[in-house]
C-alpha positions as CSV (number, residue, x, y, z in Angstrom):
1,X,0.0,0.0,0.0
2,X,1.4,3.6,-1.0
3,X,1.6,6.2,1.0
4,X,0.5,9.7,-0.4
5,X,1.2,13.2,0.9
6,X,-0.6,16.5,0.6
7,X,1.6,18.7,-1.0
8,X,0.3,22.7,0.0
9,X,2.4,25.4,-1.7
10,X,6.1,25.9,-0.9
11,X,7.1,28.1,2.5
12,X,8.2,31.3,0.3
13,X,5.3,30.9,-1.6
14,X,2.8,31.1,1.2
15,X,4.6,33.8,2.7
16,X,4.3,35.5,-0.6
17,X,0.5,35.3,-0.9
18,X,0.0,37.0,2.4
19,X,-0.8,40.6,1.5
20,X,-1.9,41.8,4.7
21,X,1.4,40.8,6.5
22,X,3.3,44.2,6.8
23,X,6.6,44.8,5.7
24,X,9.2,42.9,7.2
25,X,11.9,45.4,9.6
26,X,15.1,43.6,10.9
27,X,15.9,43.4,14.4
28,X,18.1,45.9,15.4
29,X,17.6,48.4,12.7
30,X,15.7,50.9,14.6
31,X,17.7,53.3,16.9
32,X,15.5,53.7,20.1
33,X,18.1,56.6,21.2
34,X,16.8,58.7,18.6
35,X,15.5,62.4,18.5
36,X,14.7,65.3,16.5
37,X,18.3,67.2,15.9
38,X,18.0,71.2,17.7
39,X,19.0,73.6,15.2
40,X,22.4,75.5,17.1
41,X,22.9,72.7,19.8
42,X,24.1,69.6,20.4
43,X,22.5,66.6,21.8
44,X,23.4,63.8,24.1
45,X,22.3,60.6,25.2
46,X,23.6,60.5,28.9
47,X,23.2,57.8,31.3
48,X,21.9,58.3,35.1
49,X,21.3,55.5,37.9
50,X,22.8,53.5,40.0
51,X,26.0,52.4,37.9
52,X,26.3,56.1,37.0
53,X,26.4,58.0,39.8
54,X,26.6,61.7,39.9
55,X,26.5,61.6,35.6
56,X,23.5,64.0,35.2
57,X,25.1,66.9,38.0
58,X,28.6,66.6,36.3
59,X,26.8,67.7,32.9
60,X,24.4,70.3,34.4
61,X,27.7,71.8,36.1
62,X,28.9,71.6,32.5
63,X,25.9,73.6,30.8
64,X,24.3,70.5,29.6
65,X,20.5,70.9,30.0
66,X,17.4,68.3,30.0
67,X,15.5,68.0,26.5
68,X,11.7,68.2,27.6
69,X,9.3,66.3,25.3
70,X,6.2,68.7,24.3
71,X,4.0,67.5,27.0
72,X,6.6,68.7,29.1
73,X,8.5,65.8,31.0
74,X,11.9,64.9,30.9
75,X,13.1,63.2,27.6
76,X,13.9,59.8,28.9
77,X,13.8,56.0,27.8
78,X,14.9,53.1,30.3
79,X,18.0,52.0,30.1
80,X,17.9,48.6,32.4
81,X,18.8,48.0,36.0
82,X,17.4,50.6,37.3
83,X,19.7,53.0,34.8
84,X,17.6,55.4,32.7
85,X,18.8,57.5,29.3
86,X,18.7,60.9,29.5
87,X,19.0,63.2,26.6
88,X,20.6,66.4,27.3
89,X,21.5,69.2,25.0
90,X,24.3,72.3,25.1
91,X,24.3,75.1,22.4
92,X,27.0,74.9,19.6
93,X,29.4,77.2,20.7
94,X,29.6,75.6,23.8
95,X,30.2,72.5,22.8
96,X,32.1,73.8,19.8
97,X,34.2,75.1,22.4
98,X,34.9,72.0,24.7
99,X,35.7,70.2,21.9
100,X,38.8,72.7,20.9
101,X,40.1,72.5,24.2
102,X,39.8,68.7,24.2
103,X,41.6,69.0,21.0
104,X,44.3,70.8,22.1
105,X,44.8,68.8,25.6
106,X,45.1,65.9,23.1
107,X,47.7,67.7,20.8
108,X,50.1,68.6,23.9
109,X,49.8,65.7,24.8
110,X,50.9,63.8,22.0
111,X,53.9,66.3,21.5
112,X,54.6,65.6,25.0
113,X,55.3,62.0,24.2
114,X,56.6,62.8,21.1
115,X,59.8,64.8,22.7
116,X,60.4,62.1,25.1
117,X,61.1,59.2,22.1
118,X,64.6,59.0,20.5
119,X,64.9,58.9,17.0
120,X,64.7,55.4,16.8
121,X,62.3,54.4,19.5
122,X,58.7,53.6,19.5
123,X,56.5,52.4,22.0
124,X,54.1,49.7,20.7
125,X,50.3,50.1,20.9
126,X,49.0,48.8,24.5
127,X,52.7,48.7,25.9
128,X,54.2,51.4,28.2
129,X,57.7,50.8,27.7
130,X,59.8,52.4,24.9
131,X,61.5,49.8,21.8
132,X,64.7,50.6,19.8
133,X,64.0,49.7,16.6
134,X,66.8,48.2,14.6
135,X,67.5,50.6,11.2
136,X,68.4,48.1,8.7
């Protein structure tokens, strides 16, 4: 005695007839950190909880200032245990500003390092300690 099989239509097929299924998005595609840009500021997503202590005072001491949604509240989106997102905004120049000094603080210090190296020493990425380098 043969056995016999219903056949229905492929798997890509049936997904294919479905009309009403909505367009497919990919996990991880949207950005749940976003927000509308501020023309002449700068926005940041900061971090404020219990790993983070003292996070949201050290950027209001810098100028930063809480984005309100229109209602009104706080722009925030949970963050997990017990740590929330906060999104904070400075105007340009400000930030403009803290971004040349942090700049040059960079700069000195690479010349710094720079003027302590002989001419044929390097130190190697992730090591303190200086390496001749043999001039072949």
């Amino acid at each position: 005695m043969e056995r016999t099989t219903k056949r229905g239509p492929k798997r890509g097929d049936a997904a294919q007839v479905n009309k009403e299924r909505p367009a497919r998005v990919p996990m991880g595609s949207g950005n749940k950190l976003s927000a509308p840009k501020r023309e002449g500021y700068q926005r940041y997503w900061s971090i404020t909880g219990p790993d983070h202590p003292g996070k949201l005072e050290e950027m209001k001491a810098a100028w930063w200032d809480i984005v309100k949604r229109q209602d009104g509240t706080d722009w925030t989106v949970a963050a997990g245990k017990g740590n929330t997102h906060v999104l904070m905004e400075i105007p340009q120049e400000y930030y403009d500003k803290d971004m040349k000094a942090q700049q040059d603080r960079n700069i000195e210090t690479d010349q710094k390092n720079l003027q302590r190296l002989g001419e044929d020493e390097y130190v190697p990425m992730g090591q303190n300690a200086v390496i001749e380098r043999d001039i072949i």
